[in-house]
N, C-alpha and C positions, 0 to 999 in steps of 0.2 A: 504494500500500500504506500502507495506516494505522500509523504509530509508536506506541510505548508512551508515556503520559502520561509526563510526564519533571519532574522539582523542580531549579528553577533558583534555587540562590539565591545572587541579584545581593548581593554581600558590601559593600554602598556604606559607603562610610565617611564620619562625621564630617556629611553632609548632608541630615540627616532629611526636610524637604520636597523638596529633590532625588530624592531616590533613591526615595521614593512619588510622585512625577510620573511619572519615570523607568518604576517599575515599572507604573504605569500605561497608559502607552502602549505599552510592551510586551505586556499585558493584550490592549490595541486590535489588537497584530499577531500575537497566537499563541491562536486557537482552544482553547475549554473552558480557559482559565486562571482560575487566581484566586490574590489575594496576601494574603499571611502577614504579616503588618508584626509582627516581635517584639517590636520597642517596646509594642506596643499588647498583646499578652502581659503583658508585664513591668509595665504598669499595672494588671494585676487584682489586683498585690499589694503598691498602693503602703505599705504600713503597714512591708512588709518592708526591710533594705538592701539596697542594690543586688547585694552580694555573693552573698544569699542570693535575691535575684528572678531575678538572671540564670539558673541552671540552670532553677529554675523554669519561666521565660520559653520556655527551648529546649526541653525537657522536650514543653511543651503545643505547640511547635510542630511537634514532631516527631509527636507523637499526630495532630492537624489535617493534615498534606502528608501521615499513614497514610491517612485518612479520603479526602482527597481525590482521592488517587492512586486507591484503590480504586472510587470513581467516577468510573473514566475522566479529571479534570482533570488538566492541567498546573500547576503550581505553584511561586509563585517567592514564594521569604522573599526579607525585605530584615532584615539587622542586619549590623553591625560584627564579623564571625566570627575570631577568632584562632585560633592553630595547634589548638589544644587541640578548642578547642566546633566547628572543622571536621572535624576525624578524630572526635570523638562523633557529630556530626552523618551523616556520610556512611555510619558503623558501623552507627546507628541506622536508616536508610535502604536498607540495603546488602541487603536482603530483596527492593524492592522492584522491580518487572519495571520499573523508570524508569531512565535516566539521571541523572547527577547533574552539573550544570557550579554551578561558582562563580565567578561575575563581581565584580571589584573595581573598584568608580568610585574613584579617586585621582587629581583633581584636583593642581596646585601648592599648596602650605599656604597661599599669600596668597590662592588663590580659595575654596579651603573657611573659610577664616576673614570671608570678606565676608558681611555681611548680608543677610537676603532679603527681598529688594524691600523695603517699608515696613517689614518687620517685625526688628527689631535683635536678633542675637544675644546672647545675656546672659554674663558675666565667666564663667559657668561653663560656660557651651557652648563657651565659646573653648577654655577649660582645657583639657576633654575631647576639644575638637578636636589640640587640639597633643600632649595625651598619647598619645592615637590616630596621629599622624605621628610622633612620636619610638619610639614602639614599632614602627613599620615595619607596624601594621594597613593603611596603603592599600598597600601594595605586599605584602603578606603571602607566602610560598614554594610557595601552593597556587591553582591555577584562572587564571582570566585574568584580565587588568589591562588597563585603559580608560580614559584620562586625557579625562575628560567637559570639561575646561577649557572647548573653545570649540563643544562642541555641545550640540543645541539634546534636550530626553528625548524627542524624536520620533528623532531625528539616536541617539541613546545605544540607542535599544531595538533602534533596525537593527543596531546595530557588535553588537549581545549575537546578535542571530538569525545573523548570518553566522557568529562562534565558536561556535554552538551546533549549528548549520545548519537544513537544512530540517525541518519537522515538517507532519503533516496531523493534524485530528481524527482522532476513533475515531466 
């Protein structure tokens, strides 16, 4: 029996090329998906503050996983969701014939703070990183938590399918 398209959005925190690997190979193991990166939202308005992009950002995201859903796909945002933009989030959503899971990657703060591979985190990604773990974003009070430390985003997208479970196309 065919399940209903379903919006999974993996809440990764703090590791932007992680968590689009991650949701990538995910992609590879769940039939009609496609992924939402809000970051890349929040870039159509880079002129904006950050203050004033983020709803934005959610805003179009939430339009797009409409769009999707109603075409049959599966869909998984990846952004940094806190209490607040997940209860809008799931409100805004709450129409639609999909399930809703929220997976959190929270790593140890020493391995979100390491660089990725060649490419060195800048004094402000750290910031953001640490502001992010002192406000409790990787462990946040909603969906599930995934400590990706020592796996690999093929290893990370299986741990997300078993808390989600199984799904077939439509």
């Amino acid at each position: 029996m065919a399940h209903p398209p379903r919006a999974v959005p993996p809440a990764h925190r703090s590791r932007h090329e992680a968590h689009i690997i991650t949701a990538r190979a995910l992609l590879a193991l769940l039939p009609r998906t496609a992924h939402v990166e809000v970051d890349t939202l929040r870039d159509f308005v880079p002129a904006l503050p950050l203050p004033e992009a983020i709803p934005i950002a959610l805003e179009s995201a939430i339009a797009v996983t409409r769009i999707l859903v109603r075409h049959g796909c599966h869909v998984v945002l990846t952004y940094p969701l806190g209490t607040d933009d997940h209860r809008a989030l799931v409100a805004a959503l709450a129409d639609l014939a999909a399930p809703i899971y929220t997976v959190t990657l929270g790593p140890p703060l020493a391995v979100a703070l390491r660089d990725r591979g060649a490419r060195r985190l800048s004094d402000h990604e750290r910031a953001r990183i640490r502001v992010q773990y002192a406000d409790e974003r990787h462990r946040p009070p909603f969906g599930h938590h995934i400590d990706n430390a020592a796996l690999t985003p093929e290893a990370t997208a299986a741990a997300i399918l078993a808390l989600i479970g199984p799904t077939t196309s439509n």
